[in-house]
C-alpha positions as CSV (number, residue, x, y, z in Angstrom):
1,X,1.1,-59.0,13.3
2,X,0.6,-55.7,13.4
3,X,-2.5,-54.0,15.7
4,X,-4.5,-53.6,12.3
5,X,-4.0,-57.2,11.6
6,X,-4.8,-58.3,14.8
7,X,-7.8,-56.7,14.7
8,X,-9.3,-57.9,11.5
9,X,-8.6,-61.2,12.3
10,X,-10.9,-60.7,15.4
11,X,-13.9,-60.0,12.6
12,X,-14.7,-63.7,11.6
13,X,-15.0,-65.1,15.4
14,X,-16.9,-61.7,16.3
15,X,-19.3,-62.3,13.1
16,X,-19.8,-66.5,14.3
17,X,-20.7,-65.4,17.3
18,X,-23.0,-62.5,16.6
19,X,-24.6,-65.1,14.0
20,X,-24.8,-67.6,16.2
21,X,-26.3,-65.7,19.5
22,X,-29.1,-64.3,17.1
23,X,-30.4,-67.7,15.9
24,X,-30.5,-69.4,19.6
25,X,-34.0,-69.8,19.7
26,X,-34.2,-69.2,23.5
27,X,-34.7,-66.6,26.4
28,X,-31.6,-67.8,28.0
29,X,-28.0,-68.6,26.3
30,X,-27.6,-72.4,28.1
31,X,-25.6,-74.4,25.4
32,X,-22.2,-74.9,26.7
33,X,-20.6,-75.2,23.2
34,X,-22.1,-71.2,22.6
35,X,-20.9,-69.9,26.2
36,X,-17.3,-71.3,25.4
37,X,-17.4,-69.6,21.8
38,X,-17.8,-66.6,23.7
39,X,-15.5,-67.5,26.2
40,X,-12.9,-67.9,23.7
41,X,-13.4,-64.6,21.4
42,X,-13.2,-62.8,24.5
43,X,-9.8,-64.7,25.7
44,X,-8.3,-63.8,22.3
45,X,-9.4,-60.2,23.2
46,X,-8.0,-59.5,25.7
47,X,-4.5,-61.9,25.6
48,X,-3.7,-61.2,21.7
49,X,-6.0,-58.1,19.9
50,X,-6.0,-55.5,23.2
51,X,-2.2,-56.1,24.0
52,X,-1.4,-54.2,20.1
53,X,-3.9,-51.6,20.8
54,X,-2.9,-49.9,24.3
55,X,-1.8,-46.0,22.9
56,X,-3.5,-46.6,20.0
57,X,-7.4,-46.0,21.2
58,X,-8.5,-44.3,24.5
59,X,-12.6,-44.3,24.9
60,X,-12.9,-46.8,21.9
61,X,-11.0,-49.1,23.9
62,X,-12.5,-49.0,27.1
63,X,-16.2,-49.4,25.9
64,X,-14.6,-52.6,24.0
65,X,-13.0,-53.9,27.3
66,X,-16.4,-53.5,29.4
67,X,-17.9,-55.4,25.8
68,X,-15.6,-58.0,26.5
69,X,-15.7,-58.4,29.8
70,X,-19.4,-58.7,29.5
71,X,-19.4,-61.6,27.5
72,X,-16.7,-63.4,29.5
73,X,-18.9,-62.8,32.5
74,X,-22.2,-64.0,30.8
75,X,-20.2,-67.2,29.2
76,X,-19.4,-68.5,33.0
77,X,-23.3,-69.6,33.6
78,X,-26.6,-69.1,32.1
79,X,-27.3,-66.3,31.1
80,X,-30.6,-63.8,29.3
81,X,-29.8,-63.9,25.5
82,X,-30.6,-60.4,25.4
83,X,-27.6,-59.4,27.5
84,X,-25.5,-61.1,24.8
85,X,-27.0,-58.7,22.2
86,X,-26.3,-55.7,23.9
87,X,-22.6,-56.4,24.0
88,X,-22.4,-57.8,21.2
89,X,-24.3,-54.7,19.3
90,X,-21.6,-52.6,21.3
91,X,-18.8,-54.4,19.7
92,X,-20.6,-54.3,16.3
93,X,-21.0,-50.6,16.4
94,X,-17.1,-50.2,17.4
95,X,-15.3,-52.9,15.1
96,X,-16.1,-49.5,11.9
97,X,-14.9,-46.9,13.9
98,X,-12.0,-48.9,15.3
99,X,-10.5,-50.0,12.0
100,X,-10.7,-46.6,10.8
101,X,-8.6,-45.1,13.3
102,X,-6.3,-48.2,13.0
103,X,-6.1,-46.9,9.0
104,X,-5.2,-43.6,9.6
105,X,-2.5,-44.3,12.4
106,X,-0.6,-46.5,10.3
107,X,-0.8,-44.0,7.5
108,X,0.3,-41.4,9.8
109,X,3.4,-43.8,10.6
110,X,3.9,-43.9,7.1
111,X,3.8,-40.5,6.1
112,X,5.7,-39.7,9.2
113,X,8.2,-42.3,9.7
114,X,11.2,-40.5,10.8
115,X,13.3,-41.2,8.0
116,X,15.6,-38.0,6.1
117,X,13.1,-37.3,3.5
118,X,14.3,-34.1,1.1
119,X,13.3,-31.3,3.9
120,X,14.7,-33.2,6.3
121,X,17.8,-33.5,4.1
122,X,18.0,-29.4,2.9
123,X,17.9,-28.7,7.1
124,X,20.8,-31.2,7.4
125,X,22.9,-29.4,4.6
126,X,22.1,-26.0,5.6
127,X,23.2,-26.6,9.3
128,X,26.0,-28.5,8.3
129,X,27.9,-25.3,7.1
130,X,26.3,-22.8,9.6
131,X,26.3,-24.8,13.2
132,X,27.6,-28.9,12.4
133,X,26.7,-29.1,16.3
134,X,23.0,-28.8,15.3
135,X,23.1,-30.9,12.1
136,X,24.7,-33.4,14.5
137,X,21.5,-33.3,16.5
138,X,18.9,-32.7,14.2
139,X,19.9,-35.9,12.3
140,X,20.9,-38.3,14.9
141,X,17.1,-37.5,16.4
142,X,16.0,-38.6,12.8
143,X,17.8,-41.9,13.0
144,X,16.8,-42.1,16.7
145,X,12.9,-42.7,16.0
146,X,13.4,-44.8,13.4
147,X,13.2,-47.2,16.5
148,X,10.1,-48.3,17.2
149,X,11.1,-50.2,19.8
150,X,12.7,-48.1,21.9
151,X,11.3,-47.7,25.7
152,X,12.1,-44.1,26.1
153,X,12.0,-41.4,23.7
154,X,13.6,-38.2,26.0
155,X,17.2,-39.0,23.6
156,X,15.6,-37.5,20.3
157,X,13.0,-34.8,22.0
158,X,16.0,-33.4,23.5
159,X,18.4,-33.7,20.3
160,X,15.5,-32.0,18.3
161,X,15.5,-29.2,21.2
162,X,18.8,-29.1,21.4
163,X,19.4,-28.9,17.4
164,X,16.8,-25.8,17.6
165,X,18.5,-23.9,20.7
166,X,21.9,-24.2,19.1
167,X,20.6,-22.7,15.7
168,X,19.3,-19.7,17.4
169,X,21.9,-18.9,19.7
170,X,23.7,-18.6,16.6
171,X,21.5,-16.5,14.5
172,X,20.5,-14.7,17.3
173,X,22.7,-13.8,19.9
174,X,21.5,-13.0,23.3
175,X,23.1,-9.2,23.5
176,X,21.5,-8.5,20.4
177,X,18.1,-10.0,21.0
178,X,17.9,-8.0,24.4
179,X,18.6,-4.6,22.3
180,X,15.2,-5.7,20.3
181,X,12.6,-3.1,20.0
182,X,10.0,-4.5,22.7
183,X,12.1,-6.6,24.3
184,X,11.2,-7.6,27.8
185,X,12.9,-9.9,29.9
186,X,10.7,-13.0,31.3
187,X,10.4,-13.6,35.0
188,X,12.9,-15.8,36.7
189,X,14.9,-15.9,33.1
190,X,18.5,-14.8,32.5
191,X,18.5,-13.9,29.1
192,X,15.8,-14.2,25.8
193,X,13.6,-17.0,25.4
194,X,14.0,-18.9,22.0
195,X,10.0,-17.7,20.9
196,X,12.2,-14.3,21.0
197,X,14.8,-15.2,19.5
198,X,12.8,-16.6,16.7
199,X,10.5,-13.0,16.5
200,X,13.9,-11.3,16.7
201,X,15.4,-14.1,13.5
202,X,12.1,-12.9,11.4
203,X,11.9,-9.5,11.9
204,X,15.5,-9.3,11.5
205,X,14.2,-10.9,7.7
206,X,11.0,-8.0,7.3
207,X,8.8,-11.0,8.5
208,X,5.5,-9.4,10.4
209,X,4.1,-12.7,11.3
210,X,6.0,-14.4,13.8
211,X,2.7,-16.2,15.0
212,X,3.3,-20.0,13.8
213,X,6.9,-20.4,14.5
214,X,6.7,-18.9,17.6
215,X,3.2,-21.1,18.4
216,X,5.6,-23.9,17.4
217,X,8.7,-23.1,19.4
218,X,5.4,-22.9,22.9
219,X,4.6,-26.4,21.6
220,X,8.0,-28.1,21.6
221,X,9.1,-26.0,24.9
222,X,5.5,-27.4,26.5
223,X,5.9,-31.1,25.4
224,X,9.7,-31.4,26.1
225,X,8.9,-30.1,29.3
226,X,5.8,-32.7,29.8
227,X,8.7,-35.7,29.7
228,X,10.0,-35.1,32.8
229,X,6.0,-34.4,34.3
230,X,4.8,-38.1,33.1
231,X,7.4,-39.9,34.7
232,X,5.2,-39.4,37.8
233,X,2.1,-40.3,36.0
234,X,2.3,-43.2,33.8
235,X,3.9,-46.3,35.1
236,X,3.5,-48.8,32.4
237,X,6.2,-48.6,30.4
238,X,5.2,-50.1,27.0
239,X,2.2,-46.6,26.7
240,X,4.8,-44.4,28.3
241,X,7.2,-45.8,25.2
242,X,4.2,-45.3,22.4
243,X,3.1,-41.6,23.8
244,X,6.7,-40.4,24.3
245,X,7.3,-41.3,20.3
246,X,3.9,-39.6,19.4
247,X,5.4,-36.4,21.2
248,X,8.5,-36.6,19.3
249,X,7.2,-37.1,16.3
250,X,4.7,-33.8,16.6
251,X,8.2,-32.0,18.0
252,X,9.6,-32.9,15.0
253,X,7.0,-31.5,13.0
254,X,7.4,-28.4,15.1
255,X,10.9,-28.0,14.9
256,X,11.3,-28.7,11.0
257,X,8.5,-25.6,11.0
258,X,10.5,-23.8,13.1
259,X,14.5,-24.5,11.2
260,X,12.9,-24.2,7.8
261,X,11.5,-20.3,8.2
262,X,14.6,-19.5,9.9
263,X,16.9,-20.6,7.8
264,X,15.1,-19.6,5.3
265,X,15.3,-22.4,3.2
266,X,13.5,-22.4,-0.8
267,X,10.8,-24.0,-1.4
């Protein structure tokens, strides 16, 4: 099932319960068949529902584990009624908000799914016959996140990087970048940086905004970089897997920007 799925089928134990809890006609929750309903929605929680939606929420889904865990704690003993409530009104107030950004992720995946859509497919051919080294890249990246399943993602950031480098070291060669009006070397570089060798591409084309592409070229330099960064600071590897593909899929975004102004491809 998939983390949408999961959680709508949470909604009809949640709603029992929250039905339930309001018609006890007492100050304290002591029915044992109640405290194990509760027990029980809170066990599916947290073993079946929470499991699909690690890298999908970030506040929403710690103010629903301290909801949770509230009710499990209550269900173990006697407990005030009214504490129920407040967890349960918690959860109520989340289940909207949730399934909406559940909505929009999986038409995000959609819409983004890294399959060769007609862009993606005018790139390939155009780098084909100008570097084939690049097209190489560019579209085995494309096949590469296709994989959902995958438990690192470094292979297609770096084929999309490397897919972008190759293309302008082609269009722009470093000697001829350098001799740029306003060129300055960058500190602790050897030669341009591929944000100038994009201004240089553009300029070269009587573009006099360079601004996006070059914003984009920052982006996929800053996130590539990142990779190597969270290594040290995420150690589960099932949200390491799930943010590294939501990196790679905004580099892709960044690089088709990038490859379709300076190749100048028609609309």
């Amino acid at each position: 099932m998939s983390a949408a799925e999961l959680w709508k089928s949470l909604s009809e134990p949640f709603e029992r319960l929250r039905r339930h809890i309001k018609a006890a006609d007492t100050t304290n929750i002591t029915v044992r068949g109640l405290r194990d309903e509760a027990q029980a929605l809170a066990e599916y929680f947290f073993g079946e529902v929470r499991p699909a939606l690690i890298g999908m929420l970030d506040e929403e889904l710690k103010d629903m584990d301290n909801a949770f865990q509230g009710l499990l704690t209550l269900s173990s003993s006697t407990s005030r009624k009214s504490s129920y409530v407040k967890h349960i009104k918690i959860i109520q107030k989340l289940f909207p908000r949730v399934s909406g950004i559940l909505a929009v992720k999986k038409s995000d995946d959609t819409q983004t799914a890294a399959t060769i859509s007609a862009e993606d497919q005018k790139i390939a051919r155009t780098l084909e016959g100008l570097v084939p080294s690049a097209a190489s890249s560019f579209k085995q990246a494309l096949i590469d996140l296709t994989d959902k399943k995958r438990v690192s993602y470094r292979g297609p950031a770096v084929e999309l990087r490397e897919a972008l480098r190759e293309t302008l070291d082609h269009l722009a060669p470093d000697g001829e970048v350098i001799r740029m009006t306003g060129y300055k070397q960058e500190k602790g570089l050897d030669g341009p940086t591929m944000k100038q060798k994009v201004r240089f591409i553009l300029r070269a084309r009587g573009r006099k905004d360079e601004t996006a592409p070059e914003q984009a070229v920052s982006a996929i330099e800053e996130i590539v970089g990142g990779f190597a960064r969270s290594v040290y600071t995420m150690s589960n590897a099932g949200t390491h897997g799930i943010k590294e593909r939501k990196d790679v899929m905004r580099i892709r975004r960044y690089v088709i920007v990038v490859l379709h102004d300076i190749l100048a491809i028609a609309e």
